[in-house]
N, CA, C, O and CB atoms as a CASP TS submission, in Angstrom:
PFRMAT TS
TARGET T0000
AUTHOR 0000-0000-0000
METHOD Language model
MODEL 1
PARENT N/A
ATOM      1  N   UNK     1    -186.202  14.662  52.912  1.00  0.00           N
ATOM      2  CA  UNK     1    -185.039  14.220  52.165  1.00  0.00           C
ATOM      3  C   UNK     1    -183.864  15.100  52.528  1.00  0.00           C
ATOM      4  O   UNK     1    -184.083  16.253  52.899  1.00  0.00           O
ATOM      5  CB  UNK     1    -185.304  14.251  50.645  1.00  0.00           C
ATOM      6  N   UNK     2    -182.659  14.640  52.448  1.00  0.00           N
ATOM      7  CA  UNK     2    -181.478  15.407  52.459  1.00  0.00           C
ATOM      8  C   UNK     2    -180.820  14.470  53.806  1.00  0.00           C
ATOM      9  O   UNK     2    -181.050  13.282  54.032  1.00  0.00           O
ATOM     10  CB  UNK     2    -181.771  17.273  52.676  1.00  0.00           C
ATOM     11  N   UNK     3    -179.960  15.383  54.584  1.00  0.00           N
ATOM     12  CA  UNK     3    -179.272  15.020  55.639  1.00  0.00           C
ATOM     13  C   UNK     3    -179.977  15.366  56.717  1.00  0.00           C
ATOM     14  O   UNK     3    -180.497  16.463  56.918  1.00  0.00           O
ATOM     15  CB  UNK     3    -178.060  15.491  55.665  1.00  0.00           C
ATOM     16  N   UNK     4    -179.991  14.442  57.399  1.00  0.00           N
ATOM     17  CA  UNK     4    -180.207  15.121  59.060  1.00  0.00           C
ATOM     18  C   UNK     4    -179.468  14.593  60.125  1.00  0.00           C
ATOM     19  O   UNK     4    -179.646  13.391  60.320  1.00  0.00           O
ATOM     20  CB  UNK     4    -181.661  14.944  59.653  1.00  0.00           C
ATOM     21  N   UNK     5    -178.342  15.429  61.190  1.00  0.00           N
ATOM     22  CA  UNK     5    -177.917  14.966  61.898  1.00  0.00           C
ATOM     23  C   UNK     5    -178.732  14.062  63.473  1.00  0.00           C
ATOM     24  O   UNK     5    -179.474  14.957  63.876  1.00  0.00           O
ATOM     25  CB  UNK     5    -177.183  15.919  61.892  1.00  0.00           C
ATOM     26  N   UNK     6    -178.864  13.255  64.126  1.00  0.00           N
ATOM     27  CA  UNK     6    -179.174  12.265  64.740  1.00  0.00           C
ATOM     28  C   UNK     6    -178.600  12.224  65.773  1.00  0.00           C
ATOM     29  O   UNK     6    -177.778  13.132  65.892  1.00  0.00           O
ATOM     30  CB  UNK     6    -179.080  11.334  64.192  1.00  0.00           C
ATOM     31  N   UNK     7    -178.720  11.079  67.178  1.00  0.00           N
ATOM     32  CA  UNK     7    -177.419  11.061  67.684  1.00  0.00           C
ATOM     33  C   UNK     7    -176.623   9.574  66.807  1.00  0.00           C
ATOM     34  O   UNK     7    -177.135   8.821  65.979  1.00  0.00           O
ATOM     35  CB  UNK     7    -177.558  10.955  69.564  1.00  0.00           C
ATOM     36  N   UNK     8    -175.646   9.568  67.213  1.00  0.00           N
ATOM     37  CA  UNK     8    -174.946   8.708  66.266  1.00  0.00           C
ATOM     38  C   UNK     8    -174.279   8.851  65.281  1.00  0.00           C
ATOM     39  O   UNK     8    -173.146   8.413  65.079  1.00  0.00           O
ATOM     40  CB  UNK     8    -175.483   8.108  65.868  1.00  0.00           C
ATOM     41  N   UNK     9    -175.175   9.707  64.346  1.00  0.00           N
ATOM     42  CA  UNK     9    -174.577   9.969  63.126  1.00  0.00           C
ATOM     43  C   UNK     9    -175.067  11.381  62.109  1.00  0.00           C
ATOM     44  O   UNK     9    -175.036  12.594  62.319  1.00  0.00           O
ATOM     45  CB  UNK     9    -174.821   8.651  62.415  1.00  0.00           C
ATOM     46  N   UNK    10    -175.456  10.653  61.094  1.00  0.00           N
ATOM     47  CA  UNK    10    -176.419  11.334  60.123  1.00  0.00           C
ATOM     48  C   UNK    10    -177.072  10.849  59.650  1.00  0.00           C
ATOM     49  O   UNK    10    -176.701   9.790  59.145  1.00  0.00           O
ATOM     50  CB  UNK    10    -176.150  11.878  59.297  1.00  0.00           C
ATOM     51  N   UNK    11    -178.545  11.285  59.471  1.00  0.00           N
ATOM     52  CA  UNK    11    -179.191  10.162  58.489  1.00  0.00           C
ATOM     53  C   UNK    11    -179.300  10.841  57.204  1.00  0.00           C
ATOM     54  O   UNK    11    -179.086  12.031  56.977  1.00  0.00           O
ATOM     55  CB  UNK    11    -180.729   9.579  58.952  1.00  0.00           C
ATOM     56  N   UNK    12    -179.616  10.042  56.496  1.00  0.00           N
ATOM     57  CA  UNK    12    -179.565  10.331  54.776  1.00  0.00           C
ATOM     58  C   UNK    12    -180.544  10.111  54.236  1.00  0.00           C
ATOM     59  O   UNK    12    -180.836   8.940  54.479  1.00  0.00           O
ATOM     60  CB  UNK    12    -178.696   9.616  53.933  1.00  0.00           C
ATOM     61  N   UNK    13    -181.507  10.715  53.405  1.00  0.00           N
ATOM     62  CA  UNK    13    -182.465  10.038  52.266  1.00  0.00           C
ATOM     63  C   UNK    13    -182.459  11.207  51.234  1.00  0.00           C
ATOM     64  O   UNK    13    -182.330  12.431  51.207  1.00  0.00           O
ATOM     65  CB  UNK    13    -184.196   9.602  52.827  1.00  0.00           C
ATOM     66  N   UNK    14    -182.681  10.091  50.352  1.00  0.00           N
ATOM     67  CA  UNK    14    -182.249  10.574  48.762  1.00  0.00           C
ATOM     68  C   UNK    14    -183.386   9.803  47.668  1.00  0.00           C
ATOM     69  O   UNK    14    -183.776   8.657  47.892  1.00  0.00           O
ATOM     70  CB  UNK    14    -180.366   9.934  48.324  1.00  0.00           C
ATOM     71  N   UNK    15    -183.807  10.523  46.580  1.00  0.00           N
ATOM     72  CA  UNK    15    -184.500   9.992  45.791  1.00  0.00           C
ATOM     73  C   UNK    15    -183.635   9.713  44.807  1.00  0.00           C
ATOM     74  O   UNK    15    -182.859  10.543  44.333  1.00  0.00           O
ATOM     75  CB  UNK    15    -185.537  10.635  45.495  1.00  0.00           C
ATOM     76  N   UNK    16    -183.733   8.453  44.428  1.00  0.00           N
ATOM     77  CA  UNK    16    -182.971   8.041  43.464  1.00  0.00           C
ATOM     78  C   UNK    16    -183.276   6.828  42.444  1.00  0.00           C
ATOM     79  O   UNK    16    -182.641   5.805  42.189  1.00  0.00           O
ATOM     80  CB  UNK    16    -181.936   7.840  44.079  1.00  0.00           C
ATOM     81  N   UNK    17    -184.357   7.284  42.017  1.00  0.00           N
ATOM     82  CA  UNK    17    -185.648   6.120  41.414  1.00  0.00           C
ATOM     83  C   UNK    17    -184.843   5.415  40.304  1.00  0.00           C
ATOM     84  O   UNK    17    -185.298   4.314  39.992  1.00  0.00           O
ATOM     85  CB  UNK    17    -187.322   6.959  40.595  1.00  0.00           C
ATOM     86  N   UNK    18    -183.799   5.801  39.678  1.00  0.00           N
ATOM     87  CA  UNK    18    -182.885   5.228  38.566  1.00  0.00           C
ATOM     88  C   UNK    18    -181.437   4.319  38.812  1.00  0.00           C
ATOM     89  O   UNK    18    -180.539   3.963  38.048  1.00  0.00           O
ATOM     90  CB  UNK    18    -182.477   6.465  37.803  1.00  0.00           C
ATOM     91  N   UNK    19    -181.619   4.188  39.859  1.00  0.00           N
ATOM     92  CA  UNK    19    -180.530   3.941  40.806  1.00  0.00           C
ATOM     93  C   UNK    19    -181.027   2.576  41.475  1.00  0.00           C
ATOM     94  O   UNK    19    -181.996   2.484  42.229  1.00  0.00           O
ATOM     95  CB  UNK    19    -180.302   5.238  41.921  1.00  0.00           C
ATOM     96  N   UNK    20    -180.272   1.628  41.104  1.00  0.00           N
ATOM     97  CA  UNK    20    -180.038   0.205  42.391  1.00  0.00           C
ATOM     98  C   UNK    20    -179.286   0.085  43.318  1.00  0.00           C
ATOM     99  O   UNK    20    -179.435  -0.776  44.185  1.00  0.00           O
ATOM    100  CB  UNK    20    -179.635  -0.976  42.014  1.00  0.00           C
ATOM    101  N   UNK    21    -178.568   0.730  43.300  1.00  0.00           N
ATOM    102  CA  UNK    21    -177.744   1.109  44.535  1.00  0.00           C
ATOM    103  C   UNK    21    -177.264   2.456  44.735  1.00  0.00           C
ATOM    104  O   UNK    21    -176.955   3.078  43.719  1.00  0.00           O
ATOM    105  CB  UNK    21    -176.611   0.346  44.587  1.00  0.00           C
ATOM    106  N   UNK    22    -177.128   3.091  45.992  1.00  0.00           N
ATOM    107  CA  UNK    22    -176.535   4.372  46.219  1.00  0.00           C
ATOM    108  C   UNK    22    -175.882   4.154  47.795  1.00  0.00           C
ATOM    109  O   UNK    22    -176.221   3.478  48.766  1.00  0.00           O
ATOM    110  CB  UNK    22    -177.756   5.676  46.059  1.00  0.00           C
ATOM    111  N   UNK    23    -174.634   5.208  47.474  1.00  0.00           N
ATOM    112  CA  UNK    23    -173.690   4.862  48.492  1.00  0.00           C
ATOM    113  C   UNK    23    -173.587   6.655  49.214  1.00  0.00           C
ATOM    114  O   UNK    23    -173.823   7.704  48.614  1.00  0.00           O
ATOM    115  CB  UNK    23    -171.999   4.032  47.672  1.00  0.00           C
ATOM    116  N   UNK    24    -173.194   6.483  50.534  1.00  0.00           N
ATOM    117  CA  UNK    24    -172.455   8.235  50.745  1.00  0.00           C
ATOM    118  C   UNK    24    -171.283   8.116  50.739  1.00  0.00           C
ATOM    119  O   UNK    24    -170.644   7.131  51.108  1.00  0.00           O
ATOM    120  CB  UNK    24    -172.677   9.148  52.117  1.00  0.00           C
ATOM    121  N   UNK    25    -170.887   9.105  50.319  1.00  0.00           N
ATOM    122  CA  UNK    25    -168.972   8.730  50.188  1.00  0.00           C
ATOM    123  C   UNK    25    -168.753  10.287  50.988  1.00  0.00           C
ATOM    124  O   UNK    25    -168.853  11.340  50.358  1.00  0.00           O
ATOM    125  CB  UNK    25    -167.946   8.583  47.896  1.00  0.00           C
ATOM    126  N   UNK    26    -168.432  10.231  52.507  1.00  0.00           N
ATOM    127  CA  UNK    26    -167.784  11.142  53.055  1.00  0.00           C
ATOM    128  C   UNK    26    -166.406  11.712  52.425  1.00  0.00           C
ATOM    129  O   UNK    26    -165.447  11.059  52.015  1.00  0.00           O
ATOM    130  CB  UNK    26    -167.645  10.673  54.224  1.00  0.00           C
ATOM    131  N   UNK    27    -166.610  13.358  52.473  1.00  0.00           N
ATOM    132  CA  UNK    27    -165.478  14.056  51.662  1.00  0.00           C
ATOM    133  C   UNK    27    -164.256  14.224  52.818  1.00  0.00           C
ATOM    134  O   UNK    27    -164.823  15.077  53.501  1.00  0.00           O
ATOM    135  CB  UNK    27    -166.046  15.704  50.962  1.00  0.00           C
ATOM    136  N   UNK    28    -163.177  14.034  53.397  1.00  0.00           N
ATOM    137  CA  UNK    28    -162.303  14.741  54.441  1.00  0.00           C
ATOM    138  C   UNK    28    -161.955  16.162  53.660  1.00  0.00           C
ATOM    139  O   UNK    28    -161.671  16.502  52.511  1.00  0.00           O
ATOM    140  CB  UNK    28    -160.809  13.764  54.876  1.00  0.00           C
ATOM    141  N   UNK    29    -162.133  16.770  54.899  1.00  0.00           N
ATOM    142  CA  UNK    29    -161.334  18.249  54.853  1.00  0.00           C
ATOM    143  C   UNK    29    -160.133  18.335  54.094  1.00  0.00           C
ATOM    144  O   UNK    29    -159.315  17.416  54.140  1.00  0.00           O
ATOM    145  CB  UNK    29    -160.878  18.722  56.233  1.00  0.00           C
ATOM    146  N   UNK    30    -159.937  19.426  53.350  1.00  0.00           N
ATOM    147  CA  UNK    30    -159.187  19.684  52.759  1.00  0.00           C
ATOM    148  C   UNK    30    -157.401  19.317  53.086  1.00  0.00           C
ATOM    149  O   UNK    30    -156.961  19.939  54.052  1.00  0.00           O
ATOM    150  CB  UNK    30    -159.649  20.788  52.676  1.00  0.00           C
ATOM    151  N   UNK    31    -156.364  18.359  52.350  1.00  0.00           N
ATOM    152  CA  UNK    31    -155.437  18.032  53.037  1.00  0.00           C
ATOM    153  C   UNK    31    -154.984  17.074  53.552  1.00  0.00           C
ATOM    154  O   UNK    31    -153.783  16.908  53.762  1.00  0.00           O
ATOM    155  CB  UNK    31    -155.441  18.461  53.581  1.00  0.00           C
ATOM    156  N   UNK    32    -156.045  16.148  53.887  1.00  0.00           N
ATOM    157  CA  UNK    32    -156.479  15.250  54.455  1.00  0.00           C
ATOM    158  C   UNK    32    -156.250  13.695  53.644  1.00  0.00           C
ATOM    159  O   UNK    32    -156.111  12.674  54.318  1.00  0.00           O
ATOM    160  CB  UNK    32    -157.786  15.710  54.703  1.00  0.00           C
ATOM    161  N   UNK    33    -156.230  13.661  51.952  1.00  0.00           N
ATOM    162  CA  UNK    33    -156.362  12.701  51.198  1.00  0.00           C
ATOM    163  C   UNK    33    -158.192  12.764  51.180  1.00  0.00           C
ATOM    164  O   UNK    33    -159.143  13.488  51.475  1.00  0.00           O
ATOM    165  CB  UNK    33    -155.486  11.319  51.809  1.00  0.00           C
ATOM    166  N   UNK    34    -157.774  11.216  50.507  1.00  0.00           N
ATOM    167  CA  UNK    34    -159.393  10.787  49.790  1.00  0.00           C
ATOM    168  C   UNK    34    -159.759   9.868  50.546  1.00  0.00           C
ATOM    169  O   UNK    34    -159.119   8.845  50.301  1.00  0.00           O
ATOM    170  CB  UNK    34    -159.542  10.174  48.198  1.00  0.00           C
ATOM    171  N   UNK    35    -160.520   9.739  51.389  1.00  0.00           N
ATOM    172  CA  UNK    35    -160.859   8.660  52.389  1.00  0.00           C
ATOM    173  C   UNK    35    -162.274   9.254  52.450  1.00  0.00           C
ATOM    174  O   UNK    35    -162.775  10.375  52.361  1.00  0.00           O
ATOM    175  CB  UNK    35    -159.902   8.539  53.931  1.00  0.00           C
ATOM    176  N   UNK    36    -162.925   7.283  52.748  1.00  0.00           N
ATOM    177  CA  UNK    36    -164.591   8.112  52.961  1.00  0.00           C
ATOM    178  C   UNK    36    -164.591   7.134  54.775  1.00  0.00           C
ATOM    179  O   UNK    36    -163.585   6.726  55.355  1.00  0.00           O
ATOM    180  CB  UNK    36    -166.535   7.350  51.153  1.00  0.00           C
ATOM    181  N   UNK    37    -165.836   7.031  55.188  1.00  0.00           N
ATOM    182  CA  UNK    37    -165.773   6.759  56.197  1.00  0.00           C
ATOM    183  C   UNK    37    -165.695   5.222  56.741  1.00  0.00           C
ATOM    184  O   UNK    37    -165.182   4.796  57.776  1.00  0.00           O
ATOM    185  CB  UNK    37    -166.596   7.410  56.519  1.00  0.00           C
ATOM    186  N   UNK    38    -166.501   4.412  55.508  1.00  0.00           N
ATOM    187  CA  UNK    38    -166.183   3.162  55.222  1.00  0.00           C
ATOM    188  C   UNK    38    -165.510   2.787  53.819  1.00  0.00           C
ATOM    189  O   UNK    38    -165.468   3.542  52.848  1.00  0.00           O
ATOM    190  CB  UNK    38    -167.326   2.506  55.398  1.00  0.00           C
ATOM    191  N   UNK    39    -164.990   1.489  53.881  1.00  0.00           N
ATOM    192  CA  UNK    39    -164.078   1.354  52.470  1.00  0.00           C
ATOM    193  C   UNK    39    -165.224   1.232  51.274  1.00  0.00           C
ATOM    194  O   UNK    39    -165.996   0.289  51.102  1.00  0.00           O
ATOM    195  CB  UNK    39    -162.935  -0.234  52.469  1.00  0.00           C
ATOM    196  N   UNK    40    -165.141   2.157  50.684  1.00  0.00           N
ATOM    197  CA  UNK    40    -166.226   2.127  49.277  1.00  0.00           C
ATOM    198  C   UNK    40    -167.207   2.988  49.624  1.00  0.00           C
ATOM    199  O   UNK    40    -167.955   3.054  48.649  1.00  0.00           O
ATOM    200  CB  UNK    40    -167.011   0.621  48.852  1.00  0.00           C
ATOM    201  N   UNK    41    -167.708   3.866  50.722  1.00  0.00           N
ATOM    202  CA  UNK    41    -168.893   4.152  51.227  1.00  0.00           C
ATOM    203  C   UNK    41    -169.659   3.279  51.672  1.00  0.00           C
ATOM    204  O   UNK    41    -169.465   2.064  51.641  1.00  0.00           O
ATOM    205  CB  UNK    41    -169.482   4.704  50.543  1.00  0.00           C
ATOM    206  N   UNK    42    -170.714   3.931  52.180  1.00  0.00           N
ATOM    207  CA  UNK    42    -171.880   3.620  52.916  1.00  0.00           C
ATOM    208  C   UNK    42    -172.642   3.246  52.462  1.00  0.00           C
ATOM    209  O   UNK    42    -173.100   4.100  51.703  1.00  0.00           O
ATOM    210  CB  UNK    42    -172.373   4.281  53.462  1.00  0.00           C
ATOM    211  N   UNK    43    -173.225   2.279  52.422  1.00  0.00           N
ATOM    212  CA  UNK    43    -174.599   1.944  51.486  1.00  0.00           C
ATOM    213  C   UNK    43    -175.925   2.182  52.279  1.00  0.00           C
ATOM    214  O   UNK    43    -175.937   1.851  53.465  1.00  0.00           O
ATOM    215  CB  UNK    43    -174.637   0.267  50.974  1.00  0.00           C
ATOM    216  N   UNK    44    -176.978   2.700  51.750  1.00  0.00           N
ATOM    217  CA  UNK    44    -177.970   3.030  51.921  1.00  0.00           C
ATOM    218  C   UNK    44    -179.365   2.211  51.428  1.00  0.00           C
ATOM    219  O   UNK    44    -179.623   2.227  50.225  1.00  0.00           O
ATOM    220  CB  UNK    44    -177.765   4.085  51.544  1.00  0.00           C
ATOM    221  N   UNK    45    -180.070   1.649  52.157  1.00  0.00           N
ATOM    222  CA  UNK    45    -180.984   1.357  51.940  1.00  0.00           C
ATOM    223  C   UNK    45    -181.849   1.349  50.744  1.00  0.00           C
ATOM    224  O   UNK    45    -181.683   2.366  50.070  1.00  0.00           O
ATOM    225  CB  UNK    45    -181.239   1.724  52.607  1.00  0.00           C
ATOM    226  N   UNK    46    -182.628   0.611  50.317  1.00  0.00           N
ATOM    227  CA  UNK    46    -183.676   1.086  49.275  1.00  0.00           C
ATOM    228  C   UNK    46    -184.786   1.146  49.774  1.00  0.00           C
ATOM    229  O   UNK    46    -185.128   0.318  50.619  1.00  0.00           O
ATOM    230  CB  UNK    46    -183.846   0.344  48.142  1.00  0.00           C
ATOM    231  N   UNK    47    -185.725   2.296  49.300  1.00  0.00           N
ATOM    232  CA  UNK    47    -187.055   2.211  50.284  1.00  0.00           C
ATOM    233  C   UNK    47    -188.097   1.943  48.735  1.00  0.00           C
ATOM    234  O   UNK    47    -187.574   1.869  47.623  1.00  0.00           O
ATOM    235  CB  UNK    47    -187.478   4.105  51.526  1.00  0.00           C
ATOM    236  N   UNK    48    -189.651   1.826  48.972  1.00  0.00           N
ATOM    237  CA  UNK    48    -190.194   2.030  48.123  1.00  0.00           C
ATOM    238  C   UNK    48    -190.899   3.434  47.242  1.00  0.00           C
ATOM    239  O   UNK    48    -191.410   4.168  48.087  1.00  0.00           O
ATOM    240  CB  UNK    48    -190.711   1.317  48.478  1.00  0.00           C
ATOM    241  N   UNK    49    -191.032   3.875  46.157  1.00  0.00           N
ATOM    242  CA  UNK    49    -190.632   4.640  45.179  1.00  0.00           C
ATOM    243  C   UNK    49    -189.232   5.514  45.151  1.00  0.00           C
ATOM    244  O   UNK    49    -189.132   6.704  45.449  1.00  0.00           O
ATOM    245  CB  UNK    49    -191.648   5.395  45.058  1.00  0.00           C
ATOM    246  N   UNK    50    -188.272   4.712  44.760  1.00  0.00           N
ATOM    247  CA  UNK    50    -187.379   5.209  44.836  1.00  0.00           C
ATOM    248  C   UNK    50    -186.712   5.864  46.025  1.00  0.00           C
ATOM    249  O   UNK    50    -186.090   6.812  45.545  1.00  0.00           O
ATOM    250  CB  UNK    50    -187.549   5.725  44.089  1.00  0.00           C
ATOM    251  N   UNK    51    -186.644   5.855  46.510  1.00  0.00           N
ATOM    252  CA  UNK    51    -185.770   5.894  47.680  1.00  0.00           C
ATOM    253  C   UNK    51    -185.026   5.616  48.053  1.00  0.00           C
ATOM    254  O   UNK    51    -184.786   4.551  47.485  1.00  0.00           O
ATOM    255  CB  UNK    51    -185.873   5.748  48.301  1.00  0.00           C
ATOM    256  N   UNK    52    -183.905   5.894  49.107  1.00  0.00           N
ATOM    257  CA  UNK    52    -182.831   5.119  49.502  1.00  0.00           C
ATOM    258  C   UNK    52    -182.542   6.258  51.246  1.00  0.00           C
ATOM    259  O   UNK    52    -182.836   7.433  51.462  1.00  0.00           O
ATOM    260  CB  UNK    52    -181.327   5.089  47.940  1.00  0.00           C
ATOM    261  N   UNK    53    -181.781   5.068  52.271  1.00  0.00           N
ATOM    262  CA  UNK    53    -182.206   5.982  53.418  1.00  0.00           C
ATOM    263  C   UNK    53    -181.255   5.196  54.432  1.00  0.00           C
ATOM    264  O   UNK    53    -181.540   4.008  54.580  1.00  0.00           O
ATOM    265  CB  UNK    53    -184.028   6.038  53.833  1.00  0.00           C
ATOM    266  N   UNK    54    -180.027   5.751  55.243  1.00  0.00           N
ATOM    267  CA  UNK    54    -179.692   5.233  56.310  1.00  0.00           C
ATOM    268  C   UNK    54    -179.030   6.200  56.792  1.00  0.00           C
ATOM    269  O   UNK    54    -178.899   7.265  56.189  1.00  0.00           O
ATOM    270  CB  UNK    54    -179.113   4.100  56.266  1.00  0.00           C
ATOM    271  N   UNK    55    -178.453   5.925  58.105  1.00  0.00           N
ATOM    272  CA  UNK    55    -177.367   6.597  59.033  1.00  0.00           C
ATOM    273  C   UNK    55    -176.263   5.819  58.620  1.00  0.00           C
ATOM    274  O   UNK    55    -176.165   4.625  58.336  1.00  0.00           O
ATOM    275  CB  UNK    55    -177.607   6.542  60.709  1.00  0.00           C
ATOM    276  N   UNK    56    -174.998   7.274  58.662  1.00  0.00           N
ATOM    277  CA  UNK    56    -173.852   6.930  58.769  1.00  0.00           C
ATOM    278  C   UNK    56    -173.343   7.430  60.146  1.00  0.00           C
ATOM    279  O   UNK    56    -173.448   8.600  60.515  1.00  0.00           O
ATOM    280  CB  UNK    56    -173.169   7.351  57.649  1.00  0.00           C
ATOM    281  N   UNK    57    -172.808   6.481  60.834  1.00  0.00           N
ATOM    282  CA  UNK    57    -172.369   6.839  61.891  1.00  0.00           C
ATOM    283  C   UNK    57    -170.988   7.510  61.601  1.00  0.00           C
ATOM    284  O   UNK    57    -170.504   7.467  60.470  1.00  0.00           O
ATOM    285  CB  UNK    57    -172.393   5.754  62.764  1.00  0.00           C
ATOM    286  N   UNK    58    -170.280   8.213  62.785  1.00  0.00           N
ATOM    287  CA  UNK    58    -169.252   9.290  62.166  1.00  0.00           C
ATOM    288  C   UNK    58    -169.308  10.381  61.938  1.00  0.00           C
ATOM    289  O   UNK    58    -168.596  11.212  62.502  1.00  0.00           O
ATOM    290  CB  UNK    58    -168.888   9.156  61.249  1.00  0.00           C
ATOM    291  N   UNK    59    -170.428  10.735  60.787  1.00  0.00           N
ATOM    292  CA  UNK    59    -170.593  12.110  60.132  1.00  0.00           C
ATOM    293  C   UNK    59    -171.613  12.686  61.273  1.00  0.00           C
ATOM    294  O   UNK    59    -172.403  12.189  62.076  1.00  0.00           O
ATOM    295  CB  UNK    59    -171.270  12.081  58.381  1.00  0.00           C
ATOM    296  N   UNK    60    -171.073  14.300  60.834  1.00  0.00           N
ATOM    297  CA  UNK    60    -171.774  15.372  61.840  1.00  0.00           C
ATOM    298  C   UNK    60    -172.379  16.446  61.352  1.00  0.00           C
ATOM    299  O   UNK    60    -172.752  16.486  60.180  1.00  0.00           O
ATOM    300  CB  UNK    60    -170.911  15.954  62.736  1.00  0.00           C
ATOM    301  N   UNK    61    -172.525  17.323  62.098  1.00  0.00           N
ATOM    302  CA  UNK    61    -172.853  18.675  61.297  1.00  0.00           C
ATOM    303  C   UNK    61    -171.967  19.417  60.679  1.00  0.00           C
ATOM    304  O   UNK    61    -171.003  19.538  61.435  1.00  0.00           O
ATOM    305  CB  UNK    61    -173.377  19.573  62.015  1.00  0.00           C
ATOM    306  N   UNK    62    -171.784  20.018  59.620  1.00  0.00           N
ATOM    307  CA  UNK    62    -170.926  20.483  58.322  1.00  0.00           C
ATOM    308  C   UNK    62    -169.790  18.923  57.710  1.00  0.00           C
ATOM    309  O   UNK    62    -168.780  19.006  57.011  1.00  0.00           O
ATOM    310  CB  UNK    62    -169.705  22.145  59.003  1.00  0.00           C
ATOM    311  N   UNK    63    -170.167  18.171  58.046  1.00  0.00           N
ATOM    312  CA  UNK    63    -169.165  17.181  57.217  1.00  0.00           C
ATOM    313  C   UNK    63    -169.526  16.843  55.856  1.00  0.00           C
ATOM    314  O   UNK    63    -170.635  16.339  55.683  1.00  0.00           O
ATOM    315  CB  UNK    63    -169.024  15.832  57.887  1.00  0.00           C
ATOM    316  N   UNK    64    -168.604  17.083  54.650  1.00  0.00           N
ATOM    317  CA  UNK    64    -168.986  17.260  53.476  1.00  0.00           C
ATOM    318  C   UNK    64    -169.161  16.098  53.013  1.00  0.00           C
ATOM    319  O   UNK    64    -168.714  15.183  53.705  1.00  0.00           O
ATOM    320  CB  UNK    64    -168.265  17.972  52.781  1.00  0.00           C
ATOM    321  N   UNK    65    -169.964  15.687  51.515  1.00  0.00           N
ATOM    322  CA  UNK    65    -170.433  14.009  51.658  1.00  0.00           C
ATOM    323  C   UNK    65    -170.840  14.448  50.301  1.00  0.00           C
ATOM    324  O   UNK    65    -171.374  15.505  49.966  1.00  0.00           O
ATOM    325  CB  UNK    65    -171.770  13.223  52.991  1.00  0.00           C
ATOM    326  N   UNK    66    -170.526  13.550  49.672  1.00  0.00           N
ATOM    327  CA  UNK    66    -171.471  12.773  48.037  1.00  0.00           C
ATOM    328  C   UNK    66    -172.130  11.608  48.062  1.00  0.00           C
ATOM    329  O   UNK    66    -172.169  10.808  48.997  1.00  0.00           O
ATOM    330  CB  UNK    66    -170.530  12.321  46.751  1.00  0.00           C
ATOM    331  N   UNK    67    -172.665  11.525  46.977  1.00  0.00           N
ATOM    332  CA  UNK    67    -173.762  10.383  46.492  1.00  0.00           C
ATOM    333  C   UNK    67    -172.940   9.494  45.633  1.00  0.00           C
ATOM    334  O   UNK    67    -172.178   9.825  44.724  1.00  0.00           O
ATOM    335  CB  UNK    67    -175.149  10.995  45.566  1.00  0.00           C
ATOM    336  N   UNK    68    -173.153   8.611  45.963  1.00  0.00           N
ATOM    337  CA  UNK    68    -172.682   7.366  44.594  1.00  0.00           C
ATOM    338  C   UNK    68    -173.265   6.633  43.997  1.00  0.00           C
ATOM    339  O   UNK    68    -173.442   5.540  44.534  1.00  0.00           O
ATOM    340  CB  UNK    68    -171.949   6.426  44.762  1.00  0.00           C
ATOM    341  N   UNK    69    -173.728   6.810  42.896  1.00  0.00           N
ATOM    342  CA  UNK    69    -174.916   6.020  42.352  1.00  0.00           C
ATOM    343  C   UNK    69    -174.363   4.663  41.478  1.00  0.00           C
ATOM    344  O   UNK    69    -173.745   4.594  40.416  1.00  0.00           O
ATOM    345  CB  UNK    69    -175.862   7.086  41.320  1.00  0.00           C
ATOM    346  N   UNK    70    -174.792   3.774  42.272  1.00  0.00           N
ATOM    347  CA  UNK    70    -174.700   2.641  41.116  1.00  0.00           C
ATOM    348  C   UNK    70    -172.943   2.206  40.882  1.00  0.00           C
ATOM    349  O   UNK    70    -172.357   1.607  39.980  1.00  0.00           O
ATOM    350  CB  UNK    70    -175.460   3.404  39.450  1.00  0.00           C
ATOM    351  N   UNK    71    -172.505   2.812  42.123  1.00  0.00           N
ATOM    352  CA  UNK    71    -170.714   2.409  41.777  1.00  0.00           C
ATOM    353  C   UNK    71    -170.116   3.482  41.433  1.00  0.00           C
ATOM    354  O   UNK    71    -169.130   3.920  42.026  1.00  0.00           O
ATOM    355  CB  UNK    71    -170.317   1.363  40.505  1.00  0.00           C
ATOM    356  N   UNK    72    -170.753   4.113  40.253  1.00  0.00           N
ATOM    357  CA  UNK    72    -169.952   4.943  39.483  1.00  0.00           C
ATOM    358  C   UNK    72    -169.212   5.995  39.814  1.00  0.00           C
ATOM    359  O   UNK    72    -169.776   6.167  40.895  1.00  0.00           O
ATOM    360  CB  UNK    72    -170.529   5.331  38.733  1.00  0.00           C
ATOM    361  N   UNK    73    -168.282   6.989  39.779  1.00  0.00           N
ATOM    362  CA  UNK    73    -167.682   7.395  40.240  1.00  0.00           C
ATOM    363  C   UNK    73    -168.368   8.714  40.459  1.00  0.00           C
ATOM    364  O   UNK    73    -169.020   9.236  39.555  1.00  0.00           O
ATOM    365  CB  UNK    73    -166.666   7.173  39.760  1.00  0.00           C
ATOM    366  N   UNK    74    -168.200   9.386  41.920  1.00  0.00           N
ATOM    367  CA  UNK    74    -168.889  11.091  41.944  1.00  0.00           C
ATOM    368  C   UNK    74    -168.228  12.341  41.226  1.00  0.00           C
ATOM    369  O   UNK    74    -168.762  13.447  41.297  1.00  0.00           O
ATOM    370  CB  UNK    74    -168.907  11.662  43.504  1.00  0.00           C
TER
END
């Protein structure tokens, strides 16, 4: 679980057994505004027991990133 960089991107998995949907919402560097990498984030997969799991292409190593569960705001 967590991040792992890839080529391409990053991949992501997250347990999130309370959750029907979860998104990554890339952070930009400081200065930068509020932009993630797609409009709304990334959506991630659902796997079975809770899970959730994809690559975002874009993100790299040290690029800062949240979770979005269910829409709601991080």
């Amino acid at each position: 679980m967590g991040a792992e960089v890839v080529p391409g991107g990053v991949h992501f998995r997250v347990w999130a057994p309370s959750a029907a949907r979860v998104e990554v919402l890339i952070v930009p560097p400081a200065g930068q505004g509020a932009r993630t990498v797609a409009e709304g984030g990334v959506a991630l997969a659902a796997e079975p027991g809770g899970y959730f799991s994809g690559v975002v292409a874009g993100a790299g190593n040290g690029t800062l990133y949240r979770y979005r569960l269910d829409g709601r705001s991080p």
